[in-house]
N, C-alpha and C positions, 0 to 999 in steps of 0.2 A: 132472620130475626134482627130487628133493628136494635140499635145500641139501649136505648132504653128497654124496651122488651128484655132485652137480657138481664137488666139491672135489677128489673120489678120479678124475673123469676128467678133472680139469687138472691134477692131480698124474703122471697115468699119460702125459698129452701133454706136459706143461709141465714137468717134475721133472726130477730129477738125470740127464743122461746122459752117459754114459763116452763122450769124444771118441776115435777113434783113435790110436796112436800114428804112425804116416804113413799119410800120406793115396795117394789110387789115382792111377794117372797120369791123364792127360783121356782115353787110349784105356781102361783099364779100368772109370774113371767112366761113359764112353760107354756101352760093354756094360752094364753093372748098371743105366744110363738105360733101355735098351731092353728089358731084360727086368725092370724094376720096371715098366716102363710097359704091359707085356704080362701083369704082374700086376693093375693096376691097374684093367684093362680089365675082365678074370675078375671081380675084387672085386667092380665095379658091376654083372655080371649077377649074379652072387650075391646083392648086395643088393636086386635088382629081382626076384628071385624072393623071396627071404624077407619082402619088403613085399606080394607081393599073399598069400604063407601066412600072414603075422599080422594081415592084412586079413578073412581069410578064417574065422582061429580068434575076432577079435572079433566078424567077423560071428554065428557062432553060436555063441560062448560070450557072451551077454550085454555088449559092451562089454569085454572081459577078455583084457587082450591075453598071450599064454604070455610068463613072463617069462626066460625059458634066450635064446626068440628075441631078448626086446629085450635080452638082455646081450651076446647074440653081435652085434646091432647096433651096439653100443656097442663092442665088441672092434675091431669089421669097421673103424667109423670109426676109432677112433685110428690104426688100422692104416694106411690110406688117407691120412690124417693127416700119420700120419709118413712114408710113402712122398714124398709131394708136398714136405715138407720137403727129404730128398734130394734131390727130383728138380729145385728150384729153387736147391739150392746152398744153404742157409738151416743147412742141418747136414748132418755130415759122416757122421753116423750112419746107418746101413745099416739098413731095417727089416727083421725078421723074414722070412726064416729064419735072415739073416745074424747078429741079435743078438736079445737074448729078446725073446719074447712075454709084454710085462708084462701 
């Protein structure tokens, strides 16, 4: 990953984000725990299938990995990312569907 590339996904993880205006009680935070966490679950077979397909397109494209896949990799992660920040209290911020999909 080139030196910019890096930048633009610590800017997309690490950048400005809009704090709530009040926060959820502990029983709604609960809920949104258990179903980010049942997202989270989806996400990594998601991403365990799209690694053995860009496995599979390097295999016979030459070393040449589809680059849509490894953007959507890179999506997948921040996404997971920011999930886990929720999910340890670290921010208050709700990922995606809840707020954009930067």
């Amino acid at each position: 990953m080139s030196s910019s590339d890096e930048d633009k996904v610590s800017g997309r993880l690490n950048g400005e984000q809009t704090e709530p205006d009040k926060t959820d009680s502990l029983l709604e935070r609960l809920l949104y725990m258990i179903l980010i966490a049942i997202m989270i679950s989806v996400a990594q077979t998601v991403l365990g299938v799209i690694t053995v397909i860009q496995f599979v397109i390097m295999l016979v494209n030459n070393k040449h990995p589809n680059d849509r896949l490894a953007e959507f990799g890179t999506d997948l992660g921040i996404w997971i990312a920011k999930a886990a920040r929720y999910q340890t209290a670290a921010s208050n911020v709700k990922p995606w569907p809840w707020t954009e999909l930067d």
